[in-house]
VEXLODREN-998667 format. One record per atom (N, C-alpha, C): x, y, z. Coordinates in steps of 0.2 Angstrom, whole numbers, plus 5000, padded with zeros to 4 digits. Example, Ala and Ser with C-alpha at 12.3 -4.5 7.8 and 13.67 -1.06 7.14 Angstrom:
# residues 2
506649725039;506249785039;506649845039;506449895035;506849955036;506450005039;
***
This chain:
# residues 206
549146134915;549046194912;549646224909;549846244901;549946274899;550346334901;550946354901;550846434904;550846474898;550946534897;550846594892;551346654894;551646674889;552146734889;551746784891;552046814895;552246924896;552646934897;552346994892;552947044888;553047114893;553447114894;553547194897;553747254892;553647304890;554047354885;554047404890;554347454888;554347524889;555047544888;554947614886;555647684884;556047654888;556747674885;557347644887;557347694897;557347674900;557447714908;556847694909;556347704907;555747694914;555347634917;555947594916;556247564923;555747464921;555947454914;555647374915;556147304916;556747344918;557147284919;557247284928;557147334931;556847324939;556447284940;555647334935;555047284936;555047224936;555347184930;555547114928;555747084936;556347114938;556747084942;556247084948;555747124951;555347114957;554947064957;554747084950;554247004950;554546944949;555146934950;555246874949;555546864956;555746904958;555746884966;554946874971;554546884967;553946894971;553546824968;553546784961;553246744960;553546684955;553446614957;553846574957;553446544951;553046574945;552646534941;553046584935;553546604937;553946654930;554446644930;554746634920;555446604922;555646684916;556246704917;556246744915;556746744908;556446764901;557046764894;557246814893;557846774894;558546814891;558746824883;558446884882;558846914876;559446914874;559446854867;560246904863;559946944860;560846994859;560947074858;561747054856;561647134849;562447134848;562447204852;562347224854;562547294859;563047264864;563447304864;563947314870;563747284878;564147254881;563847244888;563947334894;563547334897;563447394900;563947364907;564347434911;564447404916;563947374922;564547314924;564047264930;563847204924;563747214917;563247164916;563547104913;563347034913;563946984914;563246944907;563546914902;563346864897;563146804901;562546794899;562046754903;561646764907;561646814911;561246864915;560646914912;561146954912;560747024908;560446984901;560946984896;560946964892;561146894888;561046874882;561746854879;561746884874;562646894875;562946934872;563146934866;563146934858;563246914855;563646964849;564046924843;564346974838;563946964833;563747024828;563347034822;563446944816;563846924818;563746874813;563746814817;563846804823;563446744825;562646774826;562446814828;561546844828;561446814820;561646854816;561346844809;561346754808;561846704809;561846654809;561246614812;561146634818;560446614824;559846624818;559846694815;559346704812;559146664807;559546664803;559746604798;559546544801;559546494805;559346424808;558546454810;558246504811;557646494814;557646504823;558246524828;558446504832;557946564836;557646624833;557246664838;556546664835;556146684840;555446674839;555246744836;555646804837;555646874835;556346894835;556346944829;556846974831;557047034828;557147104830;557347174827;557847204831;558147274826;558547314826;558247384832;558447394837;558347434840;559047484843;558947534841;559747584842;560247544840;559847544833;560547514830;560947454830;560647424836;560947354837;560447304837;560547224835;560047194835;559747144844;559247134843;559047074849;558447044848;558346994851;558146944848;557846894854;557246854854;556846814859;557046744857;557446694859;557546624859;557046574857;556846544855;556446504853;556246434856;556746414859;556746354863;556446364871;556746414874;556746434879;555946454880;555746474876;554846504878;554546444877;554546404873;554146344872;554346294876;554746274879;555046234884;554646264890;554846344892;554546364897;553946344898;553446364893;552646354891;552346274894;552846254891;552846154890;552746134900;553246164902;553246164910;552546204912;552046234909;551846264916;551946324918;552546344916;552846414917;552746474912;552546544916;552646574911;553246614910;553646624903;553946664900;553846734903;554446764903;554346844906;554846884901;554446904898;555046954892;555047014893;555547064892;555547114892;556047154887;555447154881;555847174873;555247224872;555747254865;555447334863;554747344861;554447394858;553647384854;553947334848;554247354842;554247294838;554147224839;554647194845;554747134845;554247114849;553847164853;553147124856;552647114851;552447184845;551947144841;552047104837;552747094836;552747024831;552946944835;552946954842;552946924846;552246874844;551546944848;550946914846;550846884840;550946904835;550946864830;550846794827;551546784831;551746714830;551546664838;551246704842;550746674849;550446734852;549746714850;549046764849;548946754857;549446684862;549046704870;549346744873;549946784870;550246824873;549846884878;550146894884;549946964888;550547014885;550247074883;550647134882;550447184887;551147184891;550947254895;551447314894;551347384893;551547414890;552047474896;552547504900;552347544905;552847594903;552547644906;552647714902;553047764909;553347794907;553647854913;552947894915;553347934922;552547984923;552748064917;553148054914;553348104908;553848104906;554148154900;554748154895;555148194902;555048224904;555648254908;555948214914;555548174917;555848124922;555948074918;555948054911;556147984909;556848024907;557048084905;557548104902;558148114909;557748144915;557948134924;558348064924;558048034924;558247944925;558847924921;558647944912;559447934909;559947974909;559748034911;560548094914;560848044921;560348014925;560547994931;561047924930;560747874924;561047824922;561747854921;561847894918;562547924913;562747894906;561847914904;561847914898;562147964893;562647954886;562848024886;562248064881;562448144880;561948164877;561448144872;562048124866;561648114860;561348044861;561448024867;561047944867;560347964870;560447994875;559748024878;559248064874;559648094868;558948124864;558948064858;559148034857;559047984852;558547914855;558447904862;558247884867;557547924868;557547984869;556948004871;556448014864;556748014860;556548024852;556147984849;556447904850;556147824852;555747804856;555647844862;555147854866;554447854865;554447924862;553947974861;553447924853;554047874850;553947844845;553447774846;553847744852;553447694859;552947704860;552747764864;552447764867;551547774863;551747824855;551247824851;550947734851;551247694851;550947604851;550947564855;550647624861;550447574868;549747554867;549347584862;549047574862;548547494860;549147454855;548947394855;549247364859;549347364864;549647324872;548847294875;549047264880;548147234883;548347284889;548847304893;548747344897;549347394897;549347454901;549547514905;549647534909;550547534913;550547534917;551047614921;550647664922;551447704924;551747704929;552447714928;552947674934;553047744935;552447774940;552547844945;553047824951;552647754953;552847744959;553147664958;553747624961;554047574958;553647524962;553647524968;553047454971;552447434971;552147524966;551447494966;551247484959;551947514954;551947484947;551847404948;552347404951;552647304954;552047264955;551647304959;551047284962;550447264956;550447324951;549847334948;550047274941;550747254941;550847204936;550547144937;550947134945;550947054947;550147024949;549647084949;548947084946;548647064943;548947094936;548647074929;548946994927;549446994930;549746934930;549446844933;549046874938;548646844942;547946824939;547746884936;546846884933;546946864926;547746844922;547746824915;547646734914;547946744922;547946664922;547646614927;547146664929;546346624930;545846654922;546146674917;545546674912;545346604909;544646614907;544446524906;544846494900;544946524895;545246524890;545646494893;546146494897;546646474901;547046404903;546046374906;546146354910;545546304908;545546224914;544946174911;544646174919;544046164920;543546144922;543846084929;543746094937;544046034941;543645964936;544045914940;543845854936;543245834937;543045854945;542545844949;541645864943;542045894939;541545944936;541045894930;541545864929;541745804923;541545764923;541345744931;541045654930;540345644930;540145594928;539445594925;539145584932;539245564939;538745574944;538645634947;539045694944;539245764946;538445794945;538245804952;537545864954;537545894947;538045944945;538045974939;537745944933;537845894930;537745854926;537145844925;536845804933;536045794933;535645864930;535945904932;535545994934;535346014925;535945964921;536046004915;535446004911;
***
């Protein structure tokens, strides 16, 4: 079987690179893609990990070869979904685990219509703004941030689902669910063999 991407999105602070991170210490059928980005490394964050880290003219160059599956400008800086990496992934059995913006998810769908979009949202503008004062984000990044948000969040509504991350384990909880129920859909999935063979009770019955 096939596996199929999820996408994770949400405002910069409420909290989808944690969620990323739980579910993949919780389930072993997710392999997780790593975005290039010309943004600065944040501190702790090591090239290949977080990110890969790139300069504006080798991104543009990648662009050039066809080298990502999506790719847009967010605060100013660009990032971008691999192309090799998700299809290989897919090819295994595995599903891809992306955690990029609204743009880059719906043009994501696009170009693969089996995509799950999950969408997750703070419990409000003032705990999402709590969280990036707490990061030590500086001002004008937190209202240019919150601003983008509010912009976000108006286009949850073409996501397949919504999650708000009140609480962080049973955010965790409520993903690795949908997670679970996307990939028993029949669409999904073929029939045991059992099902198949011409001496099969079923067959008689038919």
């Amino acid at each position: 079987m096939q596996g199929f991407p999820i996408v994770i999105s949400a405002p910069s602070g409420a909290g989808k690179s944690t969620i990323c991170r739980k579910l993949l210490e919780r389930r072993r059928d997710l392999a997780y893609s790593i975005s290039c980005t010309t943004r600065r490394p944040r501190p702790g964050e090591k090239n290949g990990r977080q990110y890969h880290f790139m300069n504006r003219e080798e991104f543009k160059h990648a662009v050039h070869k066809g080298d990502f599956l999506e790719w847009a400008v967010v605060h100013d800086e660009y990032y971008g979904t691999p192309r090799r990496f998700i299809q290989e992934t897919m090819e295994k059995g595995k599903n891809p685990l992306l955690a990029i913006d609204v743009q880059g998810a719906l043009a994501l769908r696009r170009k693969l219509p089996q995509v799950t979009l999950i969408f997750v949202a703070p419990p409000s503008l003032r705990v999402l703004r709590e969280r990036l004062v707490a990061r030590r984000d500086e001002e004008a990044s937190i209202e240019k941030r919150l601003a983008r948000a509010c912009e976000e969040m108006e286009e949850a509504g073409h996501y397949d689902y919504l999650v708000v991350n009140d609480d962080l384990e049973k955010a965790v909880s409520s993903i690795d669910a949908v997670i679970t129920a996307e990939g028993l859909r029949t669409k999904r999935r073929t029939p045991p063999k059992f099902f198949l063979k011409p001496e099969s009770p079923c067959s008689k019955n038919a």
